[in-house]
FITI-934434 format. One line per 3 residues: number of its first residue (from 1); for each residue x, y, z of N, C-alpha, C, CB. Coordinates in steps of 0.05 Angstrom, whole numbers, plus 32768, in hexadecimal, padded with zeros to 4 digits. Each point is the difference from the previous one (the first is absolute). Glycine has a CB too. Layout:
<atoms>
NUM	X Y Z X Y Z X Y Z X Y Z  ...
</atoms>
This chain:
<atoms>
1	860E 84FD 8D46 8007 800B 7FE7 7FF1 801A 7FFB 8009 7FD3 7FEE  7FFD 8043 7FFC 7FF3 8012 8001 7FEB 7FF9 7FED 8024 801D 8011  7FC9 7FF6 7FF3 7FE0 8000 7FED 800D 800F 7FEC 7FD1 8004 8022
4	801E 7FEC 7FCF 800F 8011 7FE1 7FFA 8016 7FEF 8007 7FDA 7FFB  7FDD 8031 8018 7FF9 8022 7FF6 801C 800C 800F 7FBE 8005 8003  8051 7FF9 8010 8018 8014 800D 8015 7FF7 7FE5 7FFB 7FFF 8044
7	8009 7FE9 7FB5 8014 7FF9 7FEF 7FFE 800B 7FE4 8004 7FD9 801C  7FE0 8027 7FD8 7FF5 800B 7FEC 8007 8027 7FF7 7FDC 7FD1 8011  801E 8036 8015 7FFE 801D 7FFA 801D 800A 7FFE 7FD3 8005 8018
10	8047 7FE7 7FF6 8014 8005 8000 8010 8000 7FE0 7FF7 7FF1 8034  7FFE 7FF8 7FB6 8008 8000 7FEF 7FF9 8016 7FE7 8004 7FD6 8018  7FE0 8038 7FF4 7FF0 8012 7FEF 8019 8021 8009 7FBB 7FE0 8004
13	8049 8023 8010 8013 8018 8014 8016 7FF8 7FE8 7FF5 7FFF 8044  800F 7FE5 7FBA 801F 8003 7FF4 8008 8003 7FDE 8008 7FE1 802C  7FDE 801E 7FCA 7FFD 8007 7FE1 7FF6 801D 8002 7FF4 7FCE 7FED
16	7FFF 8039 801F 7FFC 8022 8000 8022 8011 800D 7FBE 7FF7 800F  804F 7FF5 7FFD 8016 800E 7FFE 8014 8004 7FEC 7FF6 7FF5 8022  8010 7FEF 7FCF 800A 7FFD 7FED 7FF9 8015 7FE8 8005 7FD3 8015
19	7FE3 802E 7FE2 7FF3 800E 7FEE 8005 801F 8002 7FE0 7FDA 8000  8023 8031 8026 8006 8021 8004 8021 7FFA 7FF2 7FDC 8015 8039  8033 7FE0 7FCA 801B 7FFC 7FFC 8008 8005 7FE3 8000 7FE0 8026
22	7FF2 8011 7FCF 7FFB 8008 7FE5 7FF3 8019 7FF3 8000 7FD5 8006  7FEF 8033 8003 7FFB 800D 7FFB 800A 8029 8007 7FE6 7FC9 7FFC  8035 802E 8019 8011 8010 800A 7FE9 801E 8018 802A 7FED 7FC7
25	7FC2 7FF4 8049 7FF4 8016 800D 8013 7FF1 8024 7FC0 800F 7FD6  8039 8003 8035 8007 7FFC 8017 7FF1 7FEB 8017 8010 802C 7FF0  7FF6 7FB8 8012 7FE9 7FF6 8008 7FF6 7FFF 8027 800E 7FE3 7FCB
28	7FDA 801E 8037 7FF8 8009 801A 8000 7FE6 8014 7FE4 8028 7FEA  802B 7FD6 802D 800D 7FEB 8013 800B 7FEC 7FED 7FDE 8005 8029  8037 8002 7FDD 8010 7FE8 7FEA 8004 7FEA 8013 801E 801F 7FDD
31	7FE9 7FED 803E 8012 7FE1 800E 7FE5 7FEB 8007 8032 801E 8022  7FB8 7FF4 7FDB 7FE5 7FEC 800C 7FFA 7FEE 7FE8 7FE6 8026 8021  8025 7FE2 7FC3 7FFE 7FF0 7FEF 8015 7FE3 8007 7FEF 802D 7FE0
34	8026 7FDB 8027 800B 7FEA 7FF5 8012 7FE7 801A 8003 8027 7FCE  7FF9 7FEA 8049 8005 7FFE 801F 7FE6 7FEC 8001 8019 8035 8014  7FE2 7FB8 7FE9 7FF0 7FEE 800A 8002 7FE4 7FFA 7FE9 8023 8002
37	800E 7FCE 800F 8018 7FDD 8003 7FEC 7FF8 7FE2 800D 7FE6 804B  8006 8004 7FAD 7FF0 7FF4 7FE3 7FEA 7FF0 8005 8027 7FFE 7FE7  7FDF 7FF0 8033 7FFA 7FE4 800A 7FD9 800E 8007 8042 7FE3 801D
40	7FC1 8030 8000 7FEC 8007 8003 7FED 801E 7FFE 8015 7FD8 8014  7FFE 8034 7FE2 7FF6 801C 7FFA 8005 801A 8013 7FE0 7FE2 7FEC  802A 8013 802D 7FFF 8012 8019 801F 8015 7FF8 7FE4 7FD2 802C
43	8014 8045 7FDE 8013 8014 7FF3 8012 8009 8020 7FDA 8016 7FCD  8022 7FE3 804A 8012 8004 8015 8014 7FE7 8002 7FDC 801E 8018  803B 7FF0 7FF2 8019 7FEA 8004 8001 7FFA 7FE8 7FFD 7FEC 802B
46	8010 8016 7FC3 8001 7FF7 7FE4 8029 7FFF 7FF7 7FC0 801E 7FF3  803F 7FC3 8007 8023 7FFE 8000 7FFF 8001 7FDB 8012 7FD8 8038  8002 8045 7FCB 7FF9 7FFF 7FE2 8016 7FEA 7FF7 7FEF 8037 7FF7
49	8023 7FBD 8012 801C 7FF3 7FF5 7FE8 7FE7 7FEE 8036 8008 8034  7FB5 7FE6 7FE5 7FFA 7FF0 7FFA 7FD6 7FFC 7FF5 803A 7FF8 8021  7FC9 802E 7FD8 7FE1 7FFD 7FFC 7FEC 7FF9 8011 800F 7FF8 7FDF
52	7FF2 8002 8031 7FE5 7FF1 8016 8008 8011 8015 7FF8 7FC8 7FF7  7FE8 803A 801D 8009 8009 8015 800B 7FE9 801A 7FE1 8028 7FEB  8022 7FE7 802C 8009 7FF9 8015 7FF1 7FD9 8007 8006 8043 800E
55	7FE7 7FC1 7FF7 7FED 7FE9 8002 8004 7FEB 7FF1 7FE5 801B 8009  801B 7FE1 7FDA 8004 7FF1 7FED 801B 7FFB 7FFA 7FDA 800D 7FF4  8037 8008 8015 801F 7FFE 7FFF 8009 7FEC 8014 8004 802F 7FF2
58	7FEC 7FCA 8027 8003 7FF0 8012 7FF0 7FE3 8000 8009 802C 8015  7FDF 7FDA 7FEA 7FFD 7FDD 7FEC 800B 7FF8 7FEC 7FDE 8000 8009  802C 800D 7FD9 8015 7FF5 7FF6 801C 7FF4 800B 7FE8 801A 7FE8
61	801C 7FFB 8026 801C 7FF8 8010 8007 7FE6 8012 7FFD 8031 8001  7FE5 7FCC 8013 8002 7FE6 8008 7FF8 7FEB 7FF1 7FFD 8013 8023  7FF8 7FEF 7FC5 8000 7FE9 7FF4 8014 8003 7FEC 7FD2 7FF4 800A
64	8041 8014 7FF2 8015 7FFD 7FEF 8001 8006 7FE6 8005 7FE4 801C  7FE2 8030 7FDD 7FFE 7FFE 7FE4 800D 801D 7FF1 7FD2 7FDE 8008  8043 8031 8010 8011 801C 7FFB 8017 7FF0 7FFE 7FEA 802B 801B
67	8025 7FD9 7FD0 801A 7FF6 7FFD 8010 8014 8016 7FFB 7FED 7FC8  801C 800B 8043 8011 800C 800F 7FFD 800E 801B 800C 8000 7FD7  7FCE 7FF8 802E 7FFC 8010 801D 7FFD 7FDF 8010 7FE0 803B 7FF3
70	802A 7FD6 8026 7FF4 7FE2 8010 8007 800E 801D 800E 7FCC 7FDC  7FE9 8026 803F 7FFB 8013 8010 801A 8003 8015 7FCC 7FF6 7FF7  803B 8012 8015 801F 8006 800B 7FFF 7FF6 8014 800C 8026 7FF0
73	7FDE 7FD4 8016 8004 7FE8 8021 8003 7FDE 7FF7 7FD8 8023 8022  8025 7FDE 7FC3 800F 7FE2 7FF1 8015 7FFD 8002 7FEC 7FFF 7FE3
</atoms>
């Protein structure tokens, strides 16, 4: 699981974004704000359809807890 200072700093990135938005400034790395899995924080491979990245997208998947994925050699 991720440590929750990465999870923490990701949620602090995403209220300083919100707030530039509002405030009609231009905000600085937007996709690093919001490009990162929910589950563990990691910002590479990131499936935006289903929020999580690659890793976690695959232990969900084999344990069945992604509605409608399952693996194609089933």
């Amino acid at each position: 699981m991720a440590r929750k200072s990465k999870i923490a700093k990701v949620n602090k990135l995403k209220k300083r974004f919100l707030q530039a938005i509002k405030d009609w400034r231009k905000p600085k790395f937007a996709t690093k704000v919001f490009n990162c899995c929910s589950v563990c924080g990691r910002t590479r491979w990131y499936l935006w359809k289903f929020d999580i990245c690659r890793i976690c997208f695959r232990e969900k998947a084999n344990a069945w807890e992604l509605a409608w994925v399952r693996k194609s050699s089933w």
